[in-house]
Structure formats: structure tokens, C-alpha cells
C-alpha positions in Angstrom: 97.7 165.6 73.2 100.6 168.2 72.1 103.5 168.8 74.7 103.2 172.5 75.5 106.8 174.3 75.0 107.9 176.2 78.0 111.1 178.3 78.1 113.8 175.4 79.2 112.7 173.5 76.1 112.5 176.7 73.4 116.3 176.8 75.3 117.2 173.5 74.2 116.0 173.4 71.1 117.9 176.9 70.4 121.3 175.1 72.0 121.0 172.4 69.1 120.4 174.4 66.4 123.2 176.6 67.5 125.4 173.3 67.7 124.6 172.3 64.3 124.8 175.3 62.3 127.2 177.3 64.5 126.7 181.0 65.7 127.9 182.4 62.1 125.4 180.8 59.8 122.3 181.8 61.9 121.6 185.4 60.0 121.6 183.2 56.8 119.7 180.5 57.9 117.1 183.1 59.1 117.6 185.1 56.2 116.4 181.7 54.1 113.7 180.8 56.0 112.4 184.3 55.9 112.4 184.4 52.1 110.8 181.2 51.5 107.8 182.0 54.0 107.1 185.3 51.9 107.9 183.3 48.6 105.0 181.0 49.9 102.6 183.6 50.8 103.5 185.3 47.5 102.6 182.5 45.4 99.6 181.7 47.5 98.4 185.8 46.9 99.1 185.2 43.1 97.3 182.2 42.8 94.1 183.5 44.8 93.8 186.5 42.1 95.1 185.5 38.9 94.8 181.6 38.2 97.3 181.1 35.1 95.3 179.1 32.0 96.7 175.5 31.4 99.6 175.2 28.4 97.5 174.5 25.1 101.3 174.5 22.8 101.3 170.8 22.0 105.0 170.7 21.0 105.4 171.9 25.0 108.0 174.7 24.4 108.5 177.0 26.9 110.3 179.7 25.2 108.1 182.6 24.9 107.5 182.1 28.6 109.4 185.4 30.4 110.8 184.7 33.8 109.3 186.0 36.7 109.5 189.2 38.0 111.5 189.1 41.6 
């Protein structure tokens, strides 16, 4: 059975992070964990639509692979 989270724990658990990463690096913490959730559903959109075909080179060079576009 899961503990349900009321307000004085959400508090604590917001009083700890604040204690470890300090009032300044919140934005950029958020910031991060913002852009990897939408990097993640990204890649999981991608995937879903446009499966990429396995490597056939047998030497395995990657150089006429373009980077993708951000």
C-alpha cells in the first residue's frame, strides 16, 4: 500500500531539495528536468512513426550519419 502525500510532506520534501541545491539552482534544475521529459516524449513520438532500419555498413562507420536536428 502507497503512503498518500499530503501538503506537510510535499513541504518537506520541497525543504530538502531546497537544502541541497540552494534557492539559485532551482530554475536550472527545473529547466533540466523539463527538457529531458520532452526529449523523452520526443523520442518516444519518433519512434512510434518512423522506426529507423538496423545498420547494414559492416566496417560500422558512422560518418555519413548527420546529427540530429534540435
Amino acid at each position: 500500500m502507497l503512503p498518500h502525500l499530503g501538503l506537510p510532506e510535499l513541504l518537506l520534501i520541497l525543504a530538502i531539495v531546497v537544502l541541497l541545491f540552494g534557492v539559485n539552482k532551482l530554475p536550472r534544475l527545473g529547466r533540466g528536468i523539463g527538457e529531458g521529459i520532452r526529449n523523452f516524449k520526443e523520442s518516444l513520438r519518433s519512434g512510434e512513426s518512423s522506426p529507423t532500419p538496423p545498420n547494414d555498413d559492416a566496417r560500422g562507420d558512422s560518418s555519413s550519419a548527420t546529427p540530429r536536428d534540435r
